[in-house]
PDB file of N, CA, C and O in Angstrom, chain B, residues numbered from 101:
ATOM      1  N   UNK B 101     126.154 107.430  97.756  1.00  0.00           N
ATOM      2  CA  UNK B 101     125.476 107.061  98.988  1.00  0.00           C
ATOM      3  C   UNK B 101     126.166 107.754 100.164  1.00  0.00           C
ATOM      4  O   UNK B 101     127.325 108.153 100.054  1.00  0.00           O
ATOM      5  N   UNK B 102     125.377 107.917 101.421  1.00  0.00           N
ATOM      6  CA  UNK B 102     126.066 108.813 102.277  1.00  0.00           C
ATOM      7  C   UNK B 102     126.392 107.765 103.225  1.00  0.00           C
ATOM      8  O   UNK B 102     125.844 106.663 103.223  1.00  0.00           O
ATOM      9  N   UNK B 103     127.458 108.196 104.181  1.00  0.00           N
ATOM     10  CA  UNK B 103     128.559 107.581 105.277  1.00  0.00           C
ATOM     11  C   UNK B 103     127.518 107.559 106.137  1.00  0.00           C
ATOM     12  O   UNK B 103     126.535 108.298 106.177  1.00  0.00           O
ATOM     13  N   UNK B 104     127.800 106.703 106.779  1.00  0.00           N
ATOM     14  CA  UNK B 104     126.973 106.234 107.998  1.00  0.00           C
ATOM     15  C   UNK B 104     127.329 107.497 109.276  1.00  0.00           C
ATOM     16  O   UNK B 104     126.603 107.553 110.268  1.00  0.00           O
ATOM     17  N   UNK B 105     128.366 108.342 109.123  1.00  0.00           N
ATOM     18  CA  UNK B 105     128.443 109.130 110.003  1.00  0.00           C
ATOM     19  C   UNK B 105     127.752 110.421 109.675  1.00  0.00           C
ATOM     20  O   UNK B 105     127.512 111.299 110.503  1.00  0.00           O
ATOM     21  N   UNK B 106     127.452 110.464 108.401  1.00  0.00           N
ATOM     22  CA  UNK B 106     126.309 111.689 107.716  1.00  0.00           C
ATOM     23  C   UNK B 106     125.202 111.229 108.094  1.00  0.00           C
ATOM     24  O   UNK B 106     124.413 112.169 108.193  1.00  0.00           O
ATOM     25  N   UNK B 107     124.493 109.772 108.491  1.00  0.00           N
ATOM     26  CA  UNK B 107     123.454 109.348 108.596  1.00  0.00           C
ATOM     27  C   UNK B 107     122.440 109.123 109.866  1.00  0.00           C
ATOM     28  O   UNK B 107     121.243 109.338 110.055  1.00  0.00           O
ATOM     29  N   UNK B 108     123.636 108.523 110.728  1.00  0.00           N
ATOM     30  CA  UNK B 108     123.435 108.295 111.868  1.00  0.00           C
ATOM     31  C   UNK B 108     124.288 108.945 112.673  1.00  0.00           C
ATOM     32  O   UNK B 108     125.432 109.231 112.317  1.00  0.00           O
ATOM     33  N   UNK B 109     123.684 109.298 114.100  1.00  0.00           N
ATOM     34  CA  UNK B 109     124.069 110.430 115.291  1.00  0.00           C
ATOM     35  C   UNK B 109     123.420 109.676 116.718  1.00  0.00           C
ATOM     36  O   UNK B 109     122.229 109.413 116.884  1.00  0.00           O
ATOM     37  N   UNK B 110     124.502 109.415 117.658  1.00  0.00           N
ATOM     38  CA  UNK B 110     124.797 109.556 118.565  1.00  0.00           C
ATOM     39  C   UNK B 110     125.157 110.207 119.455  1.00  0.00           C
ATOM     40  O   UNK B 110     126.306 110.619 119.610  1.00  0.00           O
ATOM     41  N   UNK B 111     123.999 110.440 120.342  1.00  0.00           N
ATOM     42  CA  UNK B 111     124.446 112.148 121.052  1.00  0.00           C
ATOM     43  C   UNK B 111     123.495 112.015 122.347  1.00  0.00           C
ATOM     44  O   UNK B 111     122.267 112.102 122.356  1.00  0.00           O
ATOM     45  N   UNK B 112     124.689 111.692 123.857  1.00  0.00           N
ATOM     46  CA  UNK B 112     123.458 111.771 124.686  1.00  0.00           C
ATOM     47  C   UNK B 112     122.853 112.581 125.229  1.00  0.00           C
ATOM     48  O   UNK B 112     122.477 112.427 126.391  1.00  0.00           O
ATOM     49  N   UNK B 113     122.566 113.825 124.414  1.00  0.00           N
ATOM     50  CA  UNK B 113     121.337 114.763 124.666  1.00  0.00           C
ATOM     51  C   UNK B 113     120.204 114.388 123.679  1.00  0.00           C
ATOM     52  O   UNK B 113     119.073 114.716 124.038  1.00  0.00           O
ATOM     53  N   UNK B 114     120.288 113.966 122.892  1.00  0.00           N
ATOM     54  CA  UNK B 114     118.967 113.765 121.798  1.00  0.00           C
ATOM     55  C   UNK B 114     119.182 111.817 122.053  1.00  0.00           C
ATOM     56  O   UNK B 114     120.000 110.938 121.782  1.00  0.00           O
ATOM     57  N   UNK B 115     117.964 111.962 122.679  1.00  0.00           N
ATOM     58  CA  UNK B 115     116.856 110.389 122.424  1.00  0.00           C
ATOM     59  C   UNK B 115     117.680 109.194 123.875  1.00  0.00           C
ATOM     60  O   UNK B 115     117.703 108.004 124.192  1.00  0.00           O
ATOM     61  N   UNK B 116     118.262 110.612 124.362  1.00  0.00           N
ATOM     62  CA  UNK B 116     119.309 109.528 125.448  1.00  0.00           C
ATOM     63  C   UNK B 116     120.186 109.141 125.204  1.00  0.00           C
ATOM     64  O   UNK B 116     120.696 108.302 125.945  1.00  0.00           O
ATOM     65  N   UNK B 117     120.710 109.487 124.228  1.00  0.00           N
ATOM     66  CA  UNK B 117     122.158 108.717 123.861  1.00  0.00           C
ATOM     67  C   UNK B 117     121.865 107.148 122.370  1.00  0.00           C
ATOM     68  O   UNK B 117     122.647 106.433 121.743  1.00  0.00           O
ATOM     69  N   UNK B 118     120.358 107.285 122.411  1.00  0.00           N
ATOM     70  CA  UNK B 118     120.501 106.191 121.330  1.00  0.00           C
ATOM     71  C   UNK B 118     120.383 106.415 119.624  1.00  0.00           C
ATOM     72  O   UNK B 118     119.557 107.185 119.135  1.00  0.00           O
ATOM     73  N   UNK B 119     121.161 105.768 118.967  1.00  0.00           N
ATOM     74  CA  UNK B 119     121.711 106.301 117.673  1.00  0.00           C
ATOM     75  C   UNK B 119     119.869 106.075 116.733  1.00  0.00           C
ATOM     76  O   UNK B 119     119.010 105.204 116.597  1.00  0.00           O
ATOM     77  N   UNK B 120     120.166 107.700 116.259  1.00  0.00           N
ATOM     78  CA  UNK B 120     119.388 108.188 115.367  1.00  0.00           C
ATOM     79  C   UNK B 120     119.227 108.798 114.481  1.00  0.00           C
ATOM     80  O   UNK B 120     119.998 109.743 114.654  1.00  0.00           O
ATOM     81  N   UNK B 121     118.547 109.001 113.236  1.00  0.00           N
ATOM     82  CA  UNK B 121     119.260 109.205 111.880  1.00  0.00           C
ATOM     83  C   UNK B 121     118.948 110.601 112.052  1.00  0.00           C
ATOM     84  O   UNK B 121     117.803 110.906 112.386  1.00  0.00           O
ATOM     85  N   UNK B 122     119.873 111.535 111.856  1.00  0.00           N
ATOM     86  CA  UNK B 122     120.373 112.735 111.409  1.00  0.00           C
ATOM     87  C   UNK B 122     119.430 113.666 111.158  1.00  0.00           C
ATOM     88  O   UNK B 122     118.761 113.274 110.202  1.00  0.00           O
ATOM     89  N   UNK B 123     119.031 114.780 111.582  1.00  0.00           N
ATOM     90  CA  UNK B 123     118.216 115.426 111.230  1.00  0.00           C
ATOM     91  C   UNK B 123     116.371 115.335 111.515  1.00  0.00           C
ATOM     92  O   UNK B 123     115.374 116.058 111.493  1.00  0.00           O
ATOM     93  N   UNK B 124     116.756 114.016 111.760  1.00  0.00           N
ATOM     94  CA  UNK B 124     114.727 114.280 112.224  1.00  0.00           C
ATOM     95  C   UNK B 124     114.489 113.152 113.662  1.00  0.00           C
ATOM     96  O   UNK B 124     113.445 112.995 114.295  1.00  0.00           O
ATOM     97  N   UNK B 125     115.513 112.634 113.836  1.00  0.00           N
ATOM     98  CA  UNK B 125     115.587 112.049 115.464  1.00  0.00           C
ATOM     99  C   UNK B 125     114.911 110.673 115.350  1.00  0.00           C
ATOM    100  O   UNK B 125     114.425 110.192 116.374  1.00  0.00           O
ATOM    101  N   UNK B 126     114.814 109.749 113.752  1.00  0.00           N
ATOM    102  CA  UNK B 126     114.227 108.833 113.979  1.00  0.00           C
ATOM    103  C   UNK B 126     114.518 107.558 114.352  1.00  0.00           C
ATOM    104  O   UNK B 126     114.843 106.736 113.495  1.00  0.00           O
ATOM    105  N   UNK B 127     114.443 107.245 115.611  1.00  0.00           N
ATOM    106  CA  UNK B 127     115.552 105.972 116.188  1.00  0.00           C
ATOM    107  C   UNK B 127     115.904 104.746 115.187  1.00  0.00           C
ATOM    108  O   UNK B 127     115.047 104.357 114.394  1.00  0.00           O
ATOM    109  N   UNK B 128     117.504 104.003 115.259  1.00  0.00           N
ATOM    110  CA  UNK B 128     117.646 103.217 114.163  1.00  0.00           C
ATOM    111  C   UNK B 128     116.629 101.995 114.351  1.00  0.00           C
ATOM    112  O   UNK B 128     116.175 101.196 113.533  1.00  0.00           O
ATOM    113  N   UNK B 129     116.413 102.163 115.912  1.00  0.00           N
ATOM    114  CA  UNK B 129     115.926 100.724 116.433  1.00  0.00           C
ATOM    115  C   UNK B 129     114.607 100.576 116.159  1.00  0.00           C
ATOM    116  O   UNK B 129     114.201  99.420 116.036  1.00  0.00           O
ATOM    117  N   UNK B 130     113.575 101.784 115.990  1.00  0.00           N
ATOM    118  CA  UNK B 130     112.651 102.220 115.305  1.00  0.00           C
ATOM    119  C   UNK B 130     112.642 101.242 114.112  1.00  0.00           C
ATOM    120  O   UNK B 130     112.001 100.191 114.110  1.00  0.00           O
ATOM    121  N   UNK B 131     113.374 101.663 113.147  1.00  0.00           N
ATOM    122  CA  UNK B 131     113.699 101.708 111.933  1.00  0.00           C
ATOM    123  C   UNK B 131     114.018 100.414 111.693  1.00  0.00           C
ATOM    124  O   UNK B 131     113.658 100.016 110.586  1.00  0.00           O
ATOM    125  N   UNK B 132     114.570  99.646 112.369  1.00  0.00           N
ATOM    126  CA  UNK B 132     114.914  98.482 112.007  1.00  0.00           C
ATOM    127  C   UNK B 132     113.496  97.321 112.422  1.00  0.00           C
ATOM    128  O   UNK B 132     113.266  96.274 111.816  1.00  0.00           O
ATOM    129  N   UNK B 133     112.746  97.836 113.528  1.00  0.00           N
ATOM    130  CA  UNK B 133     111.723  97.002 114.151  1.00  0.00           C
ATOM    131  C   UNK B 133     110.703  97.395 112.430  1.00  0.00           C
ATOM    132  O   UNK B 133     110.269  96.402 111.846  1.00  0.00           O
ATOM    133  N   UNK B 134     110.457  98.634 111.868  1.00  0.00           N
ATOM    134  CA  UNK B 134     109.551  98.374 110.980  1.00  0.00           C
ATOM    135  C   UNK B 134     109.879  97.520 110.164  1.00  0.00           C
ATOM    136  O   UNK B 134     108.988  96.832 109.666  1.00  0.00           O
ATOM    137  N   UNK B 135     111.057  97.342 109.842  1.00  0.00           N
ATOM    138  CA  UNK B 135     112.165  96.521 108.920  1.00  0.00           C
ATOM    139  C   UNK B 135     111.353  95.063 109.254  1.00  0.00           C
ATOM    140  O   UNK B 135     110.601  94.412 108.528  1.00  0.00           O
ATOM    141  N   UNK B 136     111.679  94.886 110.254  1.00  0.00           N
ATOM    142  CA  UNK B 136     111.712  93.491 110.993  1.00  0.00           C
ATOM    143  C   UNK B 136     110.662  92.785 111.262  1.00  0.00           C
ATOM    144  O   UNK B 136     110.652  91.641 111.716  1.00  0.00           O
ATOM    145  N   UNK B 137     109.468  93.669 110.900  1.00  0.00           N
ATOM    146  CA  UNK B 137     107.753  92.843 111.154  1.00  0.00           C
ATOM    147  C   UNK B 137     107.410  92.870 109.660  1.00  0.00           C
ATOM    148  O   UNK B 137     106.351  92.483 109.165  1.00  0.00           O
ATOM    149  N   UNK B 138     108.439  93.371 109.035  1.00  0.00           N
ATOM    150  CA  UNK B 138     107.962  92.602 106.782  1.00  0.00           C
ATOM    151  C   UNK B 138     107.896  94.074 106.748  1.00  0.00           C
ATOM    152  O   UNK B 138     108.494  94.231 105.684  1.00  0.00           O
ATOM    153  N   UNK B 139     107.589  95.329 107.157  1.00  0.00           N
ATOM    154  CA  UNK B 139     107.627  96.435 106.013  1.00  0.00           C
ATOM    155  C   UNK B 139     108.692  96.574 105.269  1.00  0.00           C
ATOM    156  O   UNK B 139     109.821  96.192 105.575  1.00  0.00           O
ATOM    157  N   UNK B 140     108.250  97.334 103.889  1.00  0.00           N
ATOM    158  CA  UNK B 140     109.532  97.663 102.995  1.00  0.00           C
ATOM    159  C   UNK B 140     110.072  98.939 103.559  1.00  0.00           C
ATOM    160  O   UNK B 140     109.644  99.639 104.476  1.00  0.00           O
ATOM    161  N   UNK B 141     111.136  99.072 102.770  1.00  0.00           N
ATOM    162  CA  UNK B 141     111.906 100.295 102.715  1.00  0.00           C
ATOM    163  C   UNK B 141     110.941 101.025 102.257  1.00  0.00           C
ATOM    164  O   UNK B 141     110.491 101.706 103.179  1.00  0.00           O
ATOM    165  N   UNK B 142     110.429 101.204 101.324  1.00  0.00           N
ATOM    166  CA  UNK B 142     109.227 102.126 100.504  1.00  0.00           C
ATOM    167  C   UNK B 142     108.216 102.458 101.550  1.00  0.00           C
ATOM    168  O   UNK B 142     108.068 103.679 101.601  1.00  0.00           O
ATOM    169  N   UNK B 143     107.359 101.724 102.524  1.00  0.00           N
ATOM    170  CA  UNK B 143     106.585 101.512 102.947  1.00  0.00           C
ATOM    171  C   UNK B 143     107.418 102.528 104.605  1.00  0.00           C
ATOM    172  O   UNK B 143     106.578 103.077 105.318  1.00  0.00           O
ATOM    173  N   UNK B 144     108.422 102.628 104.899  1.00  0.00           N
ATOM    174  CA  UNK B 144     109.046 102.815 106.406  1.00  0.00           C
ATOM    175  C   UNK B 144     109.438 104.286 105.469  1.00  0.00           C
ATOM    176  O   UNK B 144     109.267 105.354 106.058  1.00  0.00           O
ATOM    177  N   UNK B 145     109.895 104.319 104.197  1.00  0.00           N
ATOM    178  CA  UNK B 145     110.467 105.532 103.878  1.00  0.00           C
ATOM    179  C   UNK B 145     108.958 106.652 103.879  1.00  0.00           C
ATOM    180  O   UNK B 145     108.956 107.809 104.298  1.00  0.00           O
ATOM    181  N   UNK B 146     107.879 105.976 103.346  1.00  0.00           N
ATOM    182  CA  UNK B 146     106.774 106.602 103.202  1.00  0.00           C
ATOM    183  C   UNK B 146     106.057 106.943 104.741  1.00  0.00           C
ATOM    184  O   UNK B 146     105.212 107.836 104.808  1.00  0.00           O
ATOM    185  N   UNK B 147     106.343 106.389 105.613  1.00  0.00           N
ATOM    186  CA  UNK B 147     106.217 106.721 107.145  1.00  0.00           C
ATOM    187  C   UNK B 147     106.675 107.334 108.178  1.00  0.00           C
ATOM    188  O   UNK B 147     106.101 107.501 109.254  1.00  0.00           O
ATOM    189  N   UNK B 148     107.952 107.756 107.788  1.00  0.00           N
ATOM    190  CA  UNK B 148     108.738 109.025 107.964  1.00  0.00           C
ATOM    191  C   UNK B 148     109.433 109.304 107.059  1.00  0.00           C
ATOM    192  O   UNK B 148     110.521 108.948 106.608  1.00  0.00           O
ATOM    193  N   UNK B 149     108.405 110.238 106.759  1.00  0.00           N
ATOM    194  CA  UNK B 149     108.804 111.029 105.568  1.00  0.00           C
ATOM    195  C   UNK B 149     109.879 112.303 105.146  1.00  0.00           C
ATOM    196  O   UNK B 149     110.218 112.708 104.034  1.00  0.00           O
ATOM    197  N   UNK B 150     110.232 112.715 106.402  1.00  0.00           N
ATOM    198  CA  UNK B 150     111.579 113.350 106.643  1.00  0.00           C
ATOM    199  C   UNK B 150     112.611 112.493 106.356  1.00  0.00           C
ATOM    200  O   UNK B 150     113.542 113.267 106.135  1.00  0.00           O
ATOM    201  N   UNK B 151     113.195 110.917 106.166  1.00  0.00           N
ATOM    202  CA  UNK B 151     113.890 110.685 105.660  1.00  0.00           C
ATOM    203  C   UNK B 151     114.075 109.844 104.531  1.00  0.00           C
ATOM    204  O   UNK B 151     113.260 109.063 104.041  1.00  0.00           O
ATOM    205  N   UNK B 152     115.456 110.136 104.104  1.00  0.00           N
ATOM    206  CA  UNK B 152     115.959 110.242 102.779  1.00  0.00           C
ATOM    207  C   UNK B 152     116.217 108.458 102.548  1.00  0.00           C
ATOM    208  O   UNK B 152     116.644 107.715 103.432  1.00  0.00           O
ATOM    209  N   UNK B 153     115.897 108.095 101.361  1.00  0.00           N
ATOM    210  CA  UNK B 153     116.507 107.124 101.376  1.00  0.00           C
ATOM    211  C   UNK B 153     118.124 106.577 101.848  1.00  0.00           C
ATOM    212  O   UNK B 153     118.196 105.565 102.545  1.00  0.00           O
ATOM    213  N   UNK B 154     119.100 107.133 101.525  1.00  0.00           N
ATOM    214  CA  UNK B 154     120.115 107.059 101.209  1.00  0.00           C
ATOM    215  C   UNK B 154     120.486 107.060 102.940  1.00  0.00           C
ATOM    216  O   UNK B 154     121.533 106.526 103.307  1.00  0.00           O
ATOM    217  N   UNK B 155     119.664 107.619 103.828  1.00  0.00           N
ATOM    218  CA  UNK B 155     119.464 107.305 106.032  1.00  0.00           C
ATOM    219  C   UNK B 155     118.998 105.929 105.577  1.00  0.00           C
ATOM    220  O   UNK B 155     119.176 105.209 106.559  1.00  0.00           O
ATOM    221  N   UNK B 156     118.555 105.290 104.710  1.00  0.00           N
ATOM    222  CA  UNK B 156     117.788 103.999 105.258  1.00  0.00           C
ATOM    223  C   UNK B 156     118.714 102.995 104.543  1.00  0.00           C
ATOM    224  O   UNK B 156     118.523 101.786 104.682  1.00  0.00           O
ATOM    225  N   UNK B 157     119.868 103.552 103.662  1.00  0.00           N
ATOM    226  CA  UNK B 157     120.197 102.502 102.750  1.00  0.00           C
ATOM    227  C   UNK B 157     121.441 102.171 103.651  1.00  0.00           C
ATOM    228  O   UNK B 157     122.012 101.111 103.906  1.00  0.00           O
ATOM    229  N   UNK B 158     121.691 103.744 104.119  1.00  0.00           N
ATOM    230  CA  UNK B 158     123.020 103.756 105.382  1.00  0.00           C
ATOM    231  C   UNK B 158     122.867 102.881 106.835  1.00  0.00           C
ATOM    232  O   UNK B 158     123.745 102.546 107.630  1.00  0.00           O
ATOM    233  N   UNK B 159     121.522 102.665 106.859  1.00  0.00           N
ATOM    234  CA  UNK B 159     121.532 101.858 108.074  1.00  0.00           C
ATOM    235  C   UNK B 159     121.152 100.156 108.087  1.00  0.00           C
ATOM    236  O   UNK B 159     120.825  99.407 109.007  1.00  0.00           O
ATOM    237  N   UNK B 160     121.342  99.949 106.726  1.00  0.00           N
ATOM    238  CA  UNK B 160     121.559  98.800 106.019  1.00  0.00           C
ATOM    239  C   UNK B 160     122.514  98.483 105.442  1.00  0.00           C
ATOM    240  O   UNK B 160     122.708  97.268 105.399  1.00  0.00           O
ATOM    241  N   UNK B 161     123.047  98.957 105.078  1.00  0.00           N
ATOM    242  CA  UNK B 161     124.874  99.174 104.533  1.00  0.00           C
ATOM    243  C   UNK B 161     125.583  98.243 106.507  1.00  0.00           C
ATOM    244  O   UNK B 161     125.850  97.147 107.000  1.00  0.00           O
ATOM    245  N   UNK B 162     125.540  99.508 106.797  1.00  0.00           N
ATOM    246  CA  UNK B 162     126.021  99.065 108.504  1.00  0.00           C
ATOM    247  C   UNK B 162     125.466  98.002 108.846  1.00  0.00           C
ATOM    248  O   UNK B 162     126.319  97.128 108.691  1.00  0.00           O
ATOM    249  N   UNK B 163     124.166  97.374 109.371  1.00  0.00           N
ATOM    250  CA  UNK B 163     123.789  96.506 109.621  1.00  0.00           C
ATOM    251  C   UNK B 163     124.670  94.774 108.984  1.00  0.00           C
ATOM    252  O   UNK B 163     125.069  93.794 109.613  1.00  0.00           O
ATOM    253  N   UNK B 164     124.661  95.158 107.285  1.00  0.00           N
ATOM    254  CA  UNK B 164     124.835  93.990 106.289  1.00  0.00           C
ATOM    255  C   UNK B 164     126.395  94.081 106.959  1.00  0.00           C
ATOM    256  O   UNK B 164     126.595  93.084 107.654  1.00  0.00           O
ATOM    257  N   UNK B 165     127.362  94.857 106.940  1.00  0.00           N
ATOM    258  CA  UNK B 165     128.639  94.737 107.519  1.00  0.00           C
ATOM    259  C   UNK B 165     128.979  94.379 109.135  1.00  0.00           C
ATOM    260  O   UNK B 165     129.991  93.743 109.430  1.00  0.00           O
ATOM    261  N   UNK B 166     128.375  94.681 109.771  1.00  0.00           N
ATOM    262  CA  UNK B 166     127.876  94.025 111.099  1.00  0.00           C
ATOM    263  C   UNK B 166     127.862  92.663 110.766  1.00  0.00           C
ATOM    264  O   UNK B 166     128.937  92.066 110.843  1.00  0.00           O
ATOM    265  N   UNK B 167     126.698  91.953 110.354  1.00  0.00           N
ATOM    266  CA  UNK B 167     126.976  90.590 109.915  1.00  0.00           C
ATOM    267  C   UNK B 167     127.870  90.328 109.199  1.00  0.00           C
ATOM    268  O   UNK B 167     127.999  89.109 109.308  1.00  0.00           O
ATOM    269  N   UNK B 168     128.374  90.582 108.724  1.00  0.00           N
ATOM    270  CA  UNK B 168     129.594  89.922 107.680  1.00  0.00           C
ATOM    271  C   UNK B 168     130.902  90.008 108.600  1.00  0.00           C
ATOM    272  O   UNK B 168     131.758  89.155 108.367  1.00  0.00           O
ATOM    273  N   UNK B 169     131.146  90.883 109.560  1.00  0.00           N
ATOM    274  CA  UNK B 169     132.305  90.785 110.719  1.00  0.00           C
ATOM    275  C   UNK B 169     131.746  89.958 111.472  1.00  0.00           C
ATOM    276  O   UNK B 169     132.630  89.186 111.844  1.00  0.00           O
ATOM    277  N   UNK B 170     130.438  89.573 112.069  1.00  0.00           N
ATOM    278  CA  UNK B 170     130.583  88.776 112.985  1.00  0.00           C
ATOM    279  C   UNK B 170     130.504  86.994 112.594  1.00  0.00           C
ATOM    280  O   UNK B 170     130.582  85.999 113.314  1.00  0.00           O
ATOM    281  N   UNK B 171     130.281  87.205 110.858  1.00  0.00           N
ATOM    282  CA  UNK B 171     130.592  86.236 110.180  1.00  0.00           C
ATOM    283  C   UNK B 171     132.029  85.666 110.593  1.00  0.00           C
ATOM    284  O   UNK B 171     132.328  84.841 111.457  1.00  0.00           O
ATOM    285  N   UNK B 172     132.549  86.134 109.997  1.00  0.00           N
ATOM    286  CA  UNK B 172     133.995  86.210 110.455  1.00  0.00           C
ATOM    287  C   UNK B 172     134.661  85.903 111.166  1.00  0.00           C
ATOM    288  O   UNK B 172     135.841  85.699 110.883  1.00  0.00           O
ATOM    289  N   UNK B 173     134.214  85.762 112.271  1.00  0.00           N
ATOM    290  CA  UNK B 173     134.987  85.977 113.713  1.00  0.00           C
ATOM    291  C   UNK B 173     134.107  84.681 114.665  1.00  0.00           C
ATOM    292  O   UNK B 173     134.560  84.090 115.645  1.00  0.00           O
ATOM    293  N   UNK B 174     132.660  84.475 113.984  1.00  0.00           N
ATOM    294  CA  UNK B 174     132.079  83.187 114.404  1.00  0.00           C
ATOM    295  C   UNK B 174     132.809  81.870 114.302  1.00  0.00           C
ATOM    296  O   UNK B 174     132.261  80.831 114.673  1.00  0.00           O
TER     297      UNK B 174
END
């Protein structure tokens, strides 16, 4: 599986500065809103189709560890 720094890019010349997966500029926040109204991964992977699974598994990897630190610390 690839590093979240192979995956996702932060750069404030592309999209303003907001983090987007690598290579085809598709915002995470994008990505997470299709997430977030019930589409699948299959269904968001099949909708931009420039990316790879392994951008969508990376920005779920991060996310699931996000919660689990702020588990933590709650």
């Amino acid at each position: 599986m690839k590093s979240i720094q192979s995956s996702i890019r932060v750069d404030p010349e592309i999209l303003f500065g907001n983090a987007c997966l690598r290579r085809n500029r598709v915002p995470v926040q994008t990505l997470n809103d299709y997430l977030k109204v019930g589409d699948r991964v299959d269904d968001s992977w099949t909708t931009f189709r420039r990316l790879a699974r392994e951008q969508i598994a990376a920005v779920l990897d991060v996310a699931g560890e996000a919660v689990t630190r702020y588990a933590r610390i709650a």
